[in-house]
N, CA, C and O atoms as a GROMACS GRO file, in nm:
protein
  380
    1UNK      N    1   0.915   3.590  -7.158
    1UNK     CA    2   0.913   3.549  -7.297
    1UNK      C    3   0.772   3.557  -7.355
    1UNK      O    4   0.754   3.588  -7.473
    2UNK      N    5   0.678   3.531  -7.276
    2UNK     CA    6   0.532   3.526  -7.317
    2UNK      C    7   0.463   3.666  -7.355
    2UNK      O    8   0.381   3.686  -7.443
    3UNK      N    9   0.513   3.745  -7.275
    3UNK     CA   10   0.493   3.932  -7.300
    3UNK      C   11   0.524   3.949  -7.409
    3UNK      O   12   0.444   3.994  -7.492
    4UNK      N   13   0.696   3.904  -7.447
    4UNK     CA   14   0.744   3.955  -7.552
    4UNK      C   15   0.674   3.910  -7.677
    4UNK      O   16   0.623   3.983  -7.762
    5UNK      N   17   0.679   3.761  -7.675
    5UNK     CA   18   0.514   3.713  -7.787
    5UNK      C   19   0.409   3.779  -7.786
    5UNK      O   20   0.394   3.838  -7.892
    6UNK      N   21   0.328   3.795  -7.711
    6UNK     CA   22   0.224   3.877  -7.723
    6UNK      C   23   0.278   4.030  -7.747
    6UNK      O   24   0.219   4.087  -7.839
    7UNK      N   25   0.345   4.080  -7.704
    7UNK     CA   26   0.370   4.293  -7.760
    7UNK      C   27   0.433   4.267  -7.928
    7UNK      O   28   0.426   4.352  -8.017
    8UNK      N   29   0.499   4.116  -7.942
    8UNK     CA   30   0.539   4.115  -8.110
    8UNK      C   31   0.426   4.125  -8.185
    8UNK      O   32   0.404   4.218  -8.263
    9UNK      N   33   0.310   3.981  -8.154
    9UNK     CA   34   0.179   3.976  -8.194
    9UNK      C   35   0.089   4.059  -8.231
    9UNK      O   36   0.020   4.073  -8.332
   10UNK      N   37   0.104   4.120  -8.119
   10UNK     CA   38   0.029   4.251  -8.140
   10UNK      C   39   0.057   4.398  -8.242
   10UNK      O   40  -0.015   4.479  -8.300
   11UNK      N   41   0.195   4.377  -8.226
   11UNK     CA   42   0.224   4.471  -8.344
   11UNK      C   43   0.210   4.454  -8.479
   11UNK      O   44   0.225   4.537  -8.568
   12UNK      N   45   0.177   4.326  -8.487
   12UNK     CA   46   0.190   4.296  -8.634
   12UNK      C   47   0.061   4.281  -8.660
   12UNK      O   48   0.044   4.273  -8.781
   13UNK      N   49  -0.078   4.270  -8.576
   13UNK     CA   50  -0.165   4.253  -8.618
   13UNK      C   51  -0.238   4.426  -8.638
   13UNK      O   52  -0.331   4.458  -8.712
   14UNK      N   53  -0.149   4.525  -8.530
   14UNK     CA   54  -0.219   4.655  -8.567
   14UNK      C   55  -0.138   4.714  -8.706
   14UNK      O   56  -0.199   4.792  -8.779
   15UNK      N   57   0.006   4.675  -8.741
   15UNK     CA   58   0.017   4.646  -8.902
   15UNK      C   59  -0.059   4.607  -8.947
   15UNK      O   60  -0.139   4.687  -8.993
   16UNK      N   61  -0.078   4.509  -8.959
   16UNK     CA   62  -0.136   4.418  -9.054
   16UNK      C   63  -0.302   4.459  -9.083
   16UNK      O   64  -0.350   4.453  -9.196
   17UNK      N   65  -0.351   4.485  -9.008
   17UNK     CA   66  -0.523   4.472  -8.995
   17UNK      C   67  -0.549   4.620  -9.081
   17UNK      O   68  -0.667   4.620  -9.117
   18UNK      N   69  -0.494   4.716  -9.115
   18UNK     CA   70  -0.515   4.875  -9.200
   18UNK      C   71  -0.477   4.770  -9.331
   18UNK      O   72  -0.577   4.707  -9.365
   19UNK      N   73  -0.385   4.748  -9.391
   19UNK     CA   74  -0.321   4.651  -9.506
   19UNK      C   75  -0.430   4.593  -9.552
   19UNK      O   76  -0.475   4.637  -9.658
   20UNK      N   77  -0.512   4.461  -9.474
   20UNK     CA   78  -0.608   4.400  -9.496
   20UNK      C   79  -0.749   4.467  -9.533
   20UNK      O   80  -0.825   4.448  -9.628
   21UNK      N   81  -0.754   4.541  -9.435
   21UNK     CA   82  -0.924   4.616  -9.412
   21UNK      C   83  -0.887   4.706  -9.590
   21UNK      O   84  -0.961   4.675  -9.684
   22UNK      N   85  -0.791   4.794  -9.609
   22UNK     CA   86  -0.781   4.815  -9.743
   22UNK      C   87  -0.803   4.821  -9.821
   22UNK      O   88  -0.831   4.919  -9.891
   23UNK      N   89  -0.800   4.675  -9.848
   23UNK     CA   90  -0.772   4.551  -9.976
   23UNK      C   91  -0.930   4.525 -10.004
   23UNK      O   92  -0.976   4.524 -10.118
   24UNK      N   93  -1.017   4.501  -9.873
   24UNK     CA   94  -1.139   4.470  -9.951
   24UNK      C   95  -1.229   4.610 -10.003
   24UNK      O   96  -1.214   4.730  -9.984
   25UNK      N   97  -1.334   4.527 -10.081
   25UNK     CA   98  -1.374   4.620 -10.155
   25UNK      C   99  -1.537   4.702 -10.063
   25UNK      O  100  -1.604   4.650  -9.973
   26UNK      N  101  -1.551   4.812 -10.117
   26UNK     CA  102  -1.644   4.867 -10.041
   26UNK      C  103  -1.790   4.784 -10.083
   26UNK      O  104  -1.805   4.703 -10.175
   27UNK      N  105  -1.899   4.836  -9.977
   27UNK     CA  106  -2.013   4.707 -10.017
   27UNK      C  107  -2.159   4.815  -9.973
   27UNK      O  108  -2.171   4.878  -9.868
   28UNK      N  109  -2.247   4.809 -10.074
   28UNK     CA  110  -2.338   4.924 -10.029
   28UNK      C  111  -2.404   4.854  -9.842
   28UNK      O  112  -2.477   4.926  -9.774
   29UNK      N  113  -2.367   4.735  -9.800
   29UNK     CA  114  -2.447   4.670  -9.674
   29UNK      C  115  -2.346   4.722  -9.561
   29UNK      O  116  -2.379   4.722  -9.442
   30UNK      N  117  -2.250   4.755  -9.596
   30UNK     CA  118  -2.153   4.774  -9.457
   30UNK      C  119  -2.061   4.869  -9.446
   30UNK      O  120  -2.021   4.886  -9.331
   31UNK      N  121  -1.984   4.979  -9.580
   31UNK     CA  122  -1.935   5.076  -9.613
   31UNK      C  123  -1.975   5.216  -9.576
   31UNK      O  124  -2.047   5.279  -9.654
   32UNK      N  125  -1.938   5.263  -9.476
   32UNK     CA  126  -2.030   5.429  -9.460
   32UNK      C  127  -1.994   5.526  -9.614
   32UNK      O  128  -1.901   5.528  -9.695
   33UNK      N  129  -2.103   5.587  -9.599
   33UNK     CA  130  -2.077   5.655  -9.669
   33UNK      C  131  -1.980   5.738  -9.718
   33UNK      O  132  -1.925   5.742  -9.828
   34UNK      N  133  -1.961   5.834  -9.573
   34UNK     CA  134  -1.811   5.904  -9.555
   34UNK      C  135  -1.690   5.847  -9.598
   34UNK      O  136  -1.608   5.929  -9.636
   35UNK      N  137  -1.639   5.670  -9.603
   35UNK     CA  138  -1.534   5.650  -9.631
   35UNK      C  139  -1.550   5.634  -9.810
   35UNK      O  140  -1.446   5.634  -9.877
   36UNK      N  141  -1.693   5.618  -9.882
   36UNK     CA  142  -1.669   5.610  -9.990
   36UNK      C  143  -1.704   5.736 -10.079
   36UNK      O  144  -1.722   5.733 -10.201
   37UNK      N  145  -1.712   5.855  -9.993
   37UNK     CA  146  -1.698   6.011 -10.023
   37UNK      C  147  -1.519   6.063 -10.048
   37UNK      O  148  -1.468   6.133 -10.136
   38UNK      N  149  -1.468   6.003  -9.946
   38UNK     CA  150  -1.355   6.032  -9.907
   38UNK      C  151  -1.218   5.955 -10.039
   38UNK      O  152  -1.102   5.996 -10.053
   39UNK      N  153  -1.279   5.849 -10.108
   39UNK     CA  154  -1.206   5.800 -10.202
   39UNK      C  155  -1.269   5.846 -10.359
   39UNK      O  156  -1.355   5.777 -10.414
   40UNK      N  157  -1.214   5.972 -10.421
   40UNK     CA  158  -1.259   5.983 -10.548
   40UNK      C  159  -1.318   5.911 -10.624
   40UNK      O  160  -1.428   5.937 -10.671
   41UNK      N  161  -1.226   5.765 -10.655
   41UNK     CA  162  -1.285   5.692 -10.746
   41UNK      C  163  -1.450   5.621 -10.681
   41UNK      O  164  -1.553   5.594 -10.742
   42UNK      N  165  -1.422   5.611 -10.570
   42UNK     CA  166  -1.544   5.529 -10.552
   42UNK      C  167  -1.656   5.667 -10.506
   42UNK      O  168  -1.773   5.638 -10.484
   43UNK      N  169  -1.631   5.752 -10.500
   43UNK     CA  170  -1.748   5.869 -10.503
   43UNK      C  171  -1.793   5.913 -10.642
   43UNK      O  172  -1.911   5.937 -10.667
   44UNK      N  173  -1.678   5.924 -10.742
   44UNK     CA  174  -1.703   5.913 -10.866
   44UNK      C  175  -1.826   5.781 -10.960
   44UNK      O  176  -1.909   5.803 -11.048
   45UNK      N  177  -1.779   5.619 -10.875
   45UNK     CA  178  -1.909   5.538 -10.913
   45UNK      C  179  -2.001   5.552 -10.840
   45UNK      O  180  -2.058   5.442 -10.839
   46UNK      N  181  -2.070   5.642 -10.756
   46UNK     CA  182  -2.184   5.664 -10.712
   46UNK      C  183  -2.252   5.788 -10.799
   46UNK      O  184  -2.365   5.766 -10.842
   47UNK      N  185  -2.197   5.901 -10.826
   47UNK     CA  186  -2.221   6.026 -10.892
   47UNK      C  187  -2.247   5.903 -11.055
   47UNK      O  188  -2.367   5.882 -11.043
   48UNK      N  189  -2.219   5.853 -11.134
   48UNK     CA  190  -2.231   5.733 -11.218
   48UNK      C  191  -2.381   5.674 -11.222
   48UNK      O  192  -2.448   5.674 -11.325
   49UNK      N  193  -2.417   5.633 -11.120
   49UNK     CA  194  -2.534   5.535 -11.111
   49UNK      C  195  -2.657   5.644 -11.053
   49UNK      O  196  -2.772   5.660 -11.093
   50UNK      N  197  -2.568   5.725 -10.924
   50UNK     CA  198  -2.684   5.838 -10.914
   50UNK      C  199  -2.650   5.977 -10.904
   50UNK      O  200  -2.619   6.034 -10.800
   51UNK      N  201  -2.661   6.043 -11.054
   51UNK     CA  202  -2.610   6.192 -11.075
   51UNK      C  203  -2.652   6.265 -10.960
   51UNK      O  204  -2.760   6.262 -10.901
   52UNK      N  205  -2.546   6.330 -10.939
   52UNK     CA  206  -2.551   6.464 -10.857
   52UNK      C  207  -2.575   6.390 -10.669
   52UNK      O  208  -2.624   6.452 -10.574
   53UNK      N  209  -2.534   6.277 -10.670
   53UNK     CA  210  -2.547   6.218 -10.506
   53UNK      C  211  -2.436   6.310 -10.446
   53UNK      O  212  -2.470   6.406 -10.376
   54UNK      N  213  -2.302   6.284 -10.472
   54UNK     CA  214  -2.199   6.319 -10.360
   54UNK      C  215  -2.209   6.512 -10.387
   54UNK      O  216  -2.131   6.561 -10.305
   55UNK      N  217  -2.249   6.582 -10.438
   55UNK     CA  218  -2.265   6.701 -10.418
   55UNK      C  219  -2.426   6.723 -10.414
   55UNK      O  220  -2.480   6.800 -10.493
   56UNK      N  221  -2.490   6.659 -10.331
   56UNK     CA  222  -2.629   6.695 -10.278
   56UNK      C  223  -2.614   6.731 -10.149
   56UNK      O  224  -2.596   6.643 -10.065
   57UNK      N  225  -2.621   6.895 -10.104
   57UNK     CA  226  -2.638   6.937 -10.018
   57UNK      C  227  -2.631   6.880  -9.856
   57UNK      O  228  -2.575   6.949  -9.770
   58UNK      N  229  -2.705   6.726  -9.816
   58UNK     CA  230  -2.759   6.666  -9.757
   58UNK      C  231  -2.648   6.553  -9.754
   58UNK      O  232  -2.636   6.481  -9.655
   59UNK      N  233  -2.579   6.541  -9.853
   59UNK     CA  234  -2.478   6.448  -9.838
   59UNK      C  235  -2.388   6.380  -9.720
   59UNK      O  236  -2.366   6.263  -9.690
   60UNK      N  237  -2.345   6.503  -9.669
   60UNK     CA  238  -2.251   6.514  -9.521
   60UNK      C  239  -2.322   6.450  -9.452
   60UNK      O  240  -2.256   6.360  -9.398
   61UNK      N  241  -2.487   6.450  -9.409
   61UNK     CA  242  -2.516   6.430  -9.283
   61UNK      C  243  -2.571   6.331  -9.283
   61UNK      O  244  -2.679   6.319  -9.226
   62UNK      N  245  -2.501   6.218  -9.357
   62UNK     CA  246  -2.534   6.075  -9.433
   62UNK      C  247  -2.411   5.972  -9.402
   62UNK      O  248  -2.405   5.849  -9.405
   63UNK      N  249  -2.315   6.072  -9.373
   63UNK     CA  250  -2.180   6.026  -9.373
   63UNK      C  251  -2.130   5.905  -9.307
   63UNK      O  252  -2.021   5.853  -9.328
   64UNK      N  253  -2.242   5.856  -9.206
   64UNK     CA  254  -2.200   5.774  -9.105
   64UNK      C  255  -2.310   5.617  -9.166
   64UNK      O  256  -2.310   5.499  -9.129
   65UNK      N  257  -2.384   5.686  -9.263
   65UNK     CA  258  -2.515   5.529  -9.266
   65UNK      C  259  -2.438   5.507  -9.439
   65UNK      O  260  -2.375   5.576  -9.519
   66UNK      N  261  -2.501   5.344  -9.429
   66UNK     CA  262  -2.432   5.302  -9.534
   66UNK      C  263  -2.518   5.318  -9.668
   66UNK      O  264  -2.620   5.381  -9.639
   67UNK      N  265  -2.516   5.287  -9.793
   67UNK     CA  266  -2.628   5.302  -9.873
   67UNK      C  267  -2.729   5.241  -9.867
   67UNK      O  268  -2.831   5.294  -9.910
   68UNK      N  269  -2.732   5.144  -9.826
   68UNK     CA  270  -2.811   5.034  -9.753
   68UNK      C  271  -2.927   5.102  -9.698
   68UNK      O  272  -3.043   5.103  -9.740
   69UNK      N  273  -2.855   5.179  -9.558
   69UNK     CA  274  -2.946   5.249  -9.515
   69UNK      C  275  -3.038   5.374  -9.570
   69UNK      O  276  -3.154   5.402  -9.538
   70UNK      N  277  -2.938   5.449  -9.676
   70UNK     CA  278  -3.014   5.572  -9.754
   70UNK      C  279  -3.087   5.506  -9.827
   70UNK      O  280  -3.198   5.559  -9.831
   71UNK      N  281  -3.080   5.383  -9.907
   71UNK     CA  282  -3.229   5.310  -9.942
   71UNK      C  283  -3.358   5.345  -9.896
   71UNK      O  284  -3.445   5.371  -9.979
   72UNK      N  285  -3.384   5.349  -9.758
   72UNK     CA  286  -3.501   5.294  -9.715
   72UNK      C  287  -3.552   5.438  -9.747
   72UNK      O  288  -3.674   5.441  -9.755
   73UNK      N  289  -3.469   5.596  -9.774
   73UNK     CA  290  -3.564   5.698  -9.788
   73UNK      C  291  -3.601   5.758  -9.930
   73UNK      O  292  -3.677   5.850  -9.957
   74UNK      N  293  -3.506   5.660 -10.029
   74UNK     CA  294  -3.541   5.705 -10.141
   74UNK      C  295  -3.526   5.537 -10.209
   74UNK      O  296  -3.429   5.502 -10.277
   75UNK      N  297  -3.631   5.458 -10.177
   75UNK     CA  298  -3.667   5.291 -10.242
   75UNK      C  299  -3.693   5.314 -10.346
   75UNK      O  300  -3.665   5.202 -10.388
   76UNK      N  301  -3.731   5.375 -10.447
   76UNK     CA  302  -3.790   5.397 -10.582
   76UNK      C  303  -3.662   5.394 -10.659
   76UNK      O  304  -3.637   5.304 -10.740
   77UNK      N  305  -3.572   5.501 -10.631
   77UNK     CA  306  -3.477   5.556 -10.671
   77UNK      C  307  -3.335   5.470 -10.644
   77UNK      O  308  -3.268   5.458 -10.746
   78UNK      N  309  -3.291   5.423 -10.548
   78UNK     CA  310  -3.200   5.351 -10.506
   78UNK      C  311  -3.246   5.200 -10.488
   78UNK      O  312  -3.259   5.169 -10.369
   79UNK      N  313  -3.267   5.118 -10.561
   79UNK     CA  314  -3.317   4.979 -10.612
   79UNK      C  315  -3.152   4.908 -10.554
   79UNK      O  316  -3.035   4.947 -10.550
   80UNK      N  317  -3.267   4.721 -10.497
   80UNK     CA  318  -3.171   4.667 -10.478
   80UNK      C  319  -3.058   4.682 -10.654
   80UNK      O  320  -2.943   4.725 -10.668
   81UNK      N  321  -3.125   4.642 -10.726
   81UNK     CA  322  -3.008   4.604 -10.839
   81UNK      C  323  -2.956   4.728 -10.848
   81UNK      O  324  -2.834   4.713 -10.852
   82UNK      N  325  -2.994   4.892 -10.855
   82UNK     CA  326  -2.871   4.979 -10.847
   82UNK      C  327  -2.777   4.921 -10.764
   82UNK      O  328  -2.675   4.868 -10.807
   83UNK      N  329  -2.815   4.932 -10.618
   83UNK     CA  330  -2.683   4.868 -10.520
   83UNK      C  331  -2.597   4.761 -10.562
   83UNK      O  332  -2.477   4.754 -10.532
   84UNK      N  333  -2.660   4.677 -10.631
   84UNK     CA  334  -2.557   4.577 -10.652
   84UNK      C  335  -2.475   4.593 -10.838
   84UNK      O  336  -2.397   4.508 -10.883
   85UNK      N  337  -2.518   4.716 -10.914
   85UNK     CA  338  -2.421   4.709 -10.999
   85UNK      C  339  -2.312   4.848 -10.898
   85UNK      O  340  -2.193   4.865 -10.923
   86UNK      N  341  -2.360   4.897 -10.832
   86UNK     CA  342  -2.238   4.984 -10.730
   86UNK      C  343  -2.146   4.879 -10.709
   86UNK      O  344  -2.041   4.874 -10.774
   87UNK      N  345  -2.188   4.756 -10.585
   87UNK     CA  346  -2.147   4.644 -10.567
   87UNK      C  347  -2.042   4.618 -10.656
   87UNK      O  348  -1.922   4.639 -10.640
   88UNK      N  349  -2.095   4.573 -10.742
   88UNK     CA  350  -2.030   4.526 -10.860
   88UNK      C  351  -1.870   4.630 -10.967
   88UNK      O  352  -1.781   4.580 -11.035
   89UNK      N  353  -1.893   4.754 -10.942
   89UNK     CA  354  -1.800   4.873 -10.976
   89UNK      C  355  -1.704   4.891 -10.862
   89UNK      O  356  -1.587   4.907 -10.895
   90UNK      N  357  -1.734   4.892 -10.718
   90UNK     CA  358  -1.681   4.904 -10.590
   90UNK      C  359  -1.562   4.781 -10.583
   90UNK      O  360  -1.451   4.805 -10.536
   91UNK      N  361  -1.596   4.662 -10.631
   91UNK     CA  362  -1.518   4.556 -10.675
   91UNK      C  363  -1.418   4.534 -10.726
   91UNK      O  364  -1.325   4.472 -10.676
   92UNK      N  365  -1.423   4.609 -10.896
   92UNK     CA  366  -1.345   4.662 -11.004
   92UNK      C  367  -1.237   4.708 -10.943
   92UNK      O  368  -1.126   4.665 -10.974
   93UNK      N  369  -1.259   4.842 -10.806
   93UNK     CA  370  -1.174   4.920 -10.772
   93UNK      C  371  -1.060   4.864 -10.646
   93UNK      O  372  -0.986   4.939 -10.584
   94UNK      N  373  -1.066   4.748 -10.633
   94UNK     CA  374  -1.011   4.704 -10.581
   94UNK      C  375  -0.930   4.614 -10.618
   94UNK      O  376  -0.848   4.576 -10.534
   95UNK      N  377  -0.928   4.564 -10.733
   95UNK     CA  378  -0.925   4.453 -10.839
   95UNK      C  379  -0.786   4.509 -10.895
   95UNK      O  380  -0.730   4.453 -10.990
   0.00000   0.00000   0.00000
């Protein structure tokens, strides 16, 4: 009986956990890049705040660090408060 609880449990949490993860919204501190390339709208509010990002050449091989991290090579240009009106649009799209 205890198996069968746990193999139910378990199915519902590898349901359940894609459903959830979903739902929240992307965040320039923890979002790779690649997954917010991969969703139009939210590649669309980056091309928004910084023209011509998701078709910059260099883009792809970014795919895995978050914006967070592309900060530290262009600080002038990618300001905390850009990140956080992204933040703030990334939100919207979940909303």
């Amino acid at each position: 009986m205890k198996n069968i609880f746990a193999l139910i449990l378990t199915g519902v949490l590898l349901i359940a956990f894609p459903t959830i993860a979903s739902e929240q919204p992307y965040t320039s501190d923890e979002t790779e890049l690649g997954i917010i390339l991969d969703d139009p709208k939210a590649a669309a509010i980056l091309d928004k705040f910084i023209p011509g990002f998701t078709t910059n050449e260099q883009v792809d091989l970014a795919r895995a660090m978050t914006l967070r991290d592309i900060q530290m090579y262009s600080p002038d240009e990618i300001t905390d408060e850009l990140l956080a009106k992204i933040d703030n649009e990334f939100k919207k799209l979940k909303n």
